[in-house]
C-alpha positions as CSV (number, residue, x, y, z in Angstrom):
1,X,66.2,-18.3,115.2
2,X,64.1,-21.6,115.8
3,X,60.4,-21.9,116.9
4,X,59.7,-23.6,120.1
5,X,56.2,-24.2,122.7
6,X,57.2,-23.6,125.9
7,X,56.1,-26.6,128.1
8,X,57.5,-26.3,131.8
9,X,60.1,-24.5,133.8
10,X,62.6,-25.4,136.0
11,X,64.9,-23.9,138.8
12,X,68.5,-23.7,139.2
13,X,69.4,-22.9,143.0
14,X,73.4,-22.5,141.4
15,X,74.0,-20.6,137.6
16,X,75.6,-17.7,136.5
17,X,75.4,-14.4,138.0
18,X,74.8,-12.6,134.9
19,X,71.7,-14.8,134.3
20,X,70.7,-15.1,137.9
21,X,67.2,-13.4,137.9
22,X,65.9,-14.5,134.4
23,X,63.7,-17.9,134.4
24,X,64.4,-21.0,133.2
25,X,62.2,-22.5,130.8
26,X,61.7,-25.9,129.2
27,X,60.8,-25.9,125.4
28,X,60.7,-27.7,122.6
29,X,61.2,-27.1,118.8
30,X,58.0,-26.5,116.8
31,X,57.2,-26.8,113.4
32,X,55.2,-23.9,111.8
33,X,51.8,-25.0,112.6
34,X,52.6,-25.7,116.4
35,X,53.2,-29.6,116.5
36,X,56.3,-29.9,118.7
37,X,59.5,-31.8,117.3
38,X,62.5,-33.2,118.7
39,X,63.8,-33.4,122.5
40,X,63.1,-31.1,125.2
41,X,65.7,-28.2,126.3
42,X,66.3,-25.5,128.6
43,X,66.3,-21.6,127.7
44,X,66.6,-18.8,129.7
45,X,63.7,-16.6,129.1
46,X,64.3,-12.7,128.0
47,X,60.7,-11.3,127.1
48,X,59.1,-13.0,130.1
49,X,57.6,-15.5,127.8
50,X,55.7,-17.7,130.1
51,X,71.8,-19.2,117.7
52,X,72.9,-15.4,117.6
53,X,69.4,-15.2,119.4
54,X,71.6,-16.0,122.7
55,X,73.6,-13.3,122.3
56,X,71.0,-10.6,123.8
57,X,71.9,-7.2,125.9
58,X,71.2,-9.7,129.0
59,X,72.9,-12.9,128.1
60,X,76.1,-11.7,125.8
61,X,79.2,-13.3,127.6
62,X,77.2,-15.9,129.4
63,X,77.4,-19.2,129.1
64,X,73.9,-20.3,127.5
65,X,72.8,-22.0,124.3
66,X,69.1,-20.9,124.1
67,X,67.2,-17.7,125.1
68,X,63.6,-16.6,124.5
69,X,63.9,-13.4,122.7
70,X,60.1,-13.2,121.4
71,X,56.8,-14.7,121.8
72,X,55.0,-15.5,118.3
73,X,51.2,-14.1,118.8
74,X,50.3,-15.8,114.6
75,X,52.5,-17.4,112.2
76,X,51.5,-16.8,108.6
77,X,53.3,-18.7,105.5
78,X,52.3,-18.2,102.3
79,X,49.5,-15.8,102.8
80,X,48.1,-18.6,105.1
81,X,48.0,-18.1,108.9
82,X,49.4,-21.8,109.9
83,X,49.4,-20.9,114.0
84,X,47.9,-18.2,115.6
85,X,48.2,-18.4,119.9
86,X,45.3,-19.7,121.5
């Protein structure tokens, strides 16, 4: 599982049936006090968010790389809370 800020959407007007009424989201990885790393990429949103983690009840057999299955309302490491949703 990674952690990643969601920072856009997009629309596909052609993509799978089996993922035809989720959203598309744009994201990027995030380290554990919410500074955003690396390139942006698409994921198909589960939870309606605004690895094996793509292998959910709604996406299994489908041909995606990233899904949202959770939205992270505090992160704490350490005994420390390092991000907590504004």
């Amino acid at each position: 599982m990674q952690i990643a800020l969601v920072i856009g959407s997009t629309i596909a007007t052609v993509k799978d049936e089996a993922i035809h009424w989720r959203k598309l989201l744009i994201v990027r990885k995030a380290d554990t006090i919410g500074n955003m790393t690396g390139d942006p990429f698409v994921a198909v949103d589960s939870v309606s968010a605004g690895s094996s983690a793509r292998f959910t009840r709604q996406t299994n057999n489908t041909p995606v790389n990233a899904v949202i299955v959770g939205v992270i309302d505090s992160l704490k490491l350490g005994g420390d809370v390092t991000y907590r949703k504004e």
